[in-house]
Backbone as CSV, one residue per row, in Angstrom:
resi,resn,N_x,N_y,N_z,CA_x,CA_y,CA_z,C_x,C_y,C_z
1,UNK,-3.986,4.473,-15.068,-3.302,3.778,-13.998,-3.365,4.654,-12.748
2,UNK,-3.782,4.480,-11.559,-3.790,4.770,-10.301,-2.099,4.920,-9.882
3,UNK,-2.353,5.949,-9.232,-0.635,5.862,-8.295,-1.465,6.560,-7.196
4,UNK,-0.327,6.165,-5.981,-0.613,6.997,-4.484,0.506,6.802,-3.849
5,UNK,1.286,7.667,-3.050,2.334,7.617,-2.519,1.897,7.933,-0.570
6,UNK,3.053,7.591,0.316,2.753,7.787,1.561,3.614,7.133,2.084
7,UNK,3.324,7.162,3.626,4.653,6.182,4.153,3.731,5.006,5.139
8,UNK,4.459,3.953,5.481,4.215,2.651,5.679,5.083,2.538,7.260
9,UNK,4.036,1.969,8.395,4.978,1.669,9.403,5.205,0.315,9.747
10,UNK,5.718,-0.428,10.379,5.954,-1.515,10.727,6.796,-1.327,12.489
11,UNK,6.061,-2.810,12.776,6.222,-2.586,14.418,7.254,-3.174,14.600
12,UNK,7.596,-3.457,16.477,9.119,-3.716,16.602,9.908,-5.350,16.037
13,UNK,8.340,-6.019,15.561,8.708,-7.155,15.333,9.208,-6.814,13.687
14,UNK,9.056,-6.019,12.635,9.344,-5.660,11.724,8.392,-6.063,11.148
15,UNK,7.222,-6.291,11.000,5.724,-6.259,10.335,5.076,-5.204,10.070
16,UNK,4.451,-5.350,8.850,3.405,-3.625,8.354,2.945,-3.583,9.872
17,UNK,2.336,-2.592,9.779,1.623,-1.855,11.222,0.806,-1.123,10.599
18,UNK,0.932,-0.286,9.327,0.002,0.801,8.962,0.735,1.245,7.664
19,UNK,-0.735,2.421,7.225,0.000,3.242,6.049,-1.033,4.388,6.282
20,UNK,-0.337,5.544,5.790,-0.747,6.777,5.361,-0.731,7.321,4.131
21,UNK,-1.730,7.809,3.164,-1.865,8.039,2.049,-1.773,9.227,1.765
22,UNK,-0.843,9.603,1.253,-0.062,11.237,1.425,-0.672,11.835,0.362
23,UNK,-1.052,11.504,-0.626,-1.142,11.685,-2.497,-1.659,10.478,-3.136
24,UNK,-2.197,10.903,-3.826,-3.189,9.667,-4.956,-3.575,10.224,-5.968
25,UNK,-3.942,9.476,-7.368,-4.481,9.654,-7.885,-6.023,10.203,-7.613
26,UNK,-6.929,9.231,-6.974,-7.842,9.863,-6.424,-7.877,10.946,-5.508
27,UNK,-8.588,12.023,-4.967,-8.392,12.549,-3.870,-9.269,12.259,-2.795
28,UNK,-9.789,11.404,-2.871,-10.746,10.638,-1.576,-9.537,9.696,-0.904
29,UNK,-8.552,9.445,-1.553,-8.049,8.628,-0.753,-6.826,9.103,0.042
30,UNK,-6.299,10.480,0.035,-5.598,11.791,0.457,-5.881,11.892,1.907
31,UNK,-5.469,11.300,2.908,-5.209,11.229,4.164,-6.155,10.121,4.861
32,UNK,-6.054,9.035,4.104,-6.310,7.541,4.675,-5.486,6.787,5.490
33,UNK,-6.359,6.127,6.235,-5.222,5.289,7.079,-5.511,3.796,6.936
34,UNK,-4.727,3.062,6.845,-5.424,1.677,6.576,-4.160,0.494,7.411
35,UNK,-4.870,-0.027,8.367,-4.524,-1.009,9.254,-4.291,-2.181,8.886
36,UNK,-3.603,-3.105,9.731,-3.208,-4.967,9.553,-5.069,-5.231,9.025
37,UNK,-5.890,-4.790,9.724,-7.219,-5.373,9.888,-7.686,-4.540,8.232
38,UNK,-7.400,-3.970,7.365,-8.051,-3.430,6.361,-6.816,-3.968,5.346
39,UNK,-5.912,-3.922,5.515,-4.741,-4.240,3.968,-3.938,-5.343,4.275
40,UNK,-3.498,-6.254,3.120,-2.640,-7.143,3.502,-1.745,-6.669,2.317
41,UNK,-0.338,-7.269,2.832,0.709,-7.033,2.102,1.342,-8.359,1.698
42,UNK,1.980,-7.806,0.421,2.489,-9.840,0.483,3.932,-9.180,-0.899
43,UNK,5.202,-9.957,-0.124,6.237,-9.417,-0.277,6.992,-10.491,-1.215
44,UNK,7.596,-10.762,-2.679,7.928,-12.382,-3.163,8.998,-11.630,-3.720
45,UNK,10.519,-11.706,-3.759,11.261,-10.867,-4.720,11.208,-9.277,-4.606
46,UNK,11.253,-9.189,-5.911,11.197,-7.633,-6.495,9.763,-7.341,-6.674
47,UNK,8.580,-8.117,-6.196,7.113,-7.634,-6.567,6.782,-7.854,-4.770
48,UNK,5.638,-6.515,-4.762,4.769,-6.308,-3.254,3.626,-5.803,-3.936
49,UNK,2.565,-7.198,-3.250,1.297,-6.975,-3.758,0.330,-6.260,-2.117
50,UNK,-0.733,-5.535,-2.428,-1.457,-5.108,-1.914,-2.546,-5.462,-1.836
51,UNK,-3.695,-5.908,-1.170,-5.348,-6.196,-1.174,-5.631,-5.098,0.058
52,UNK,-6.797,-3.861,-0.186,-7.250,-3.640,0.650,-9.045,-3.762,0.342
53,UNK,-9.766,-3.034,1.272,-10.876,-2.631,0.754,-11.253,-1.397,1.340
54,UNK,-12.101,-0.563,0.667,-11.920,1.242,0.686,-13.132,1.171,1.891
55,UNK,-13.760,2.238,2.649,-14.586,2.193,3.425,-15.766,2.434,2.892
56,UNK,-15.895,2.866,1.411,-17.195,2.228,1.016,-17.552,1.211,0.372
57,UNK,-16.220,0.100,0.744,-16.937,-1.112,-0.010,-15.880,-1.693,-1.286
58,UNK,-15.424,-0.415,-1.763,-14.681,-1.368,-3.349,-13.752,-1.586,-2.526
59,UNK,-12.918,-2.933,-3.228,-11.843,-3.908,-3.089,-10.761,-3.121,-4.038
60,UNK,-9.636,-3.567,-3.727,-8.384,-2.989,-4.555,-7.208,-3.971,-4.100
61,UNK,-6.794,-3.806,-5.404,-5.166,-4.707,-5.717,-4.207,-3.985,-6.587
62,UNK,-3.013,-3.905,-5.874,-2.141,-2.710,-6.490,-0.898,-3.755,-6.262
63,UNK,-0.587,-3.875,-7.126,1.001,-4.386,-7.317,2.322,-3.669,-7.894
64,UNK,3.277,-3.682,-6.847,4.438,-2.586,-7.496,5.681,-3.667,-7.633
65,UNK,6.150,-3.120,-9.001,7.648,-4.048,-9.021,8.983,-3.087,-9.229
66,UNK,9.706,-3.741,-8.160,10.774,-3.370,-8.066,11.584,-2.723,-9.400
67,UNK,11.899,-2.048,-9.641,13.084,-1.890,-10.984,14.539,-1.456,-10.848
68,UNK,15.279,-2.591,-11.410,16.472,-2.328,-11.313,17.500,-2.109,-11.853
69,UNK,18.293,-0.778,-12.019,18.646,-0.396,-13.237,20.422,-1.494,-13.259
70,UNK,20.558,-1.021,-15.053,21.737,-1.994,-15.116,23.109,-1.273,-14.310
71,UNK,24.034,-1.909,-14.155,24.951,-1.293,-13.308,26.279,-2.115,-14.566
């Protein structure tokens, strides 16, 4: 399983704007930047799916779900 962590901006309208790839599993992907025009985000509930495509070409889909512990 792939993981990558980083932080995510969003502009004043409150929309992604960007991301930075701080850490990954891979290390090619260790200080990437990926724009509205390279990734889409798509937000339903407790799941945020991802589509980007890498700059040489492969496609990627990463889906993270929320977890919420019992209280």
């Amino acid at each position: 399983m792939a993981r990558s962590l980083g932080t995510y901006t969003v502009d004043a309208q409150g929309e992604f704007s960007g991301n930075r790839v701080q850490g990954a599993t891979f290390p090619n992907w260790v200080g990437s930047v990926r724009t509205r025009q390279d990734l889409s985000l798509v937000v339903e509930g407790d799941r945020m799916v991802e589509h980007f495509r890498r700059p040489e070409g492969a496609r990627v889909y990463i889906e993270w779900e929320r977890v919420r512990t019992a209280q």
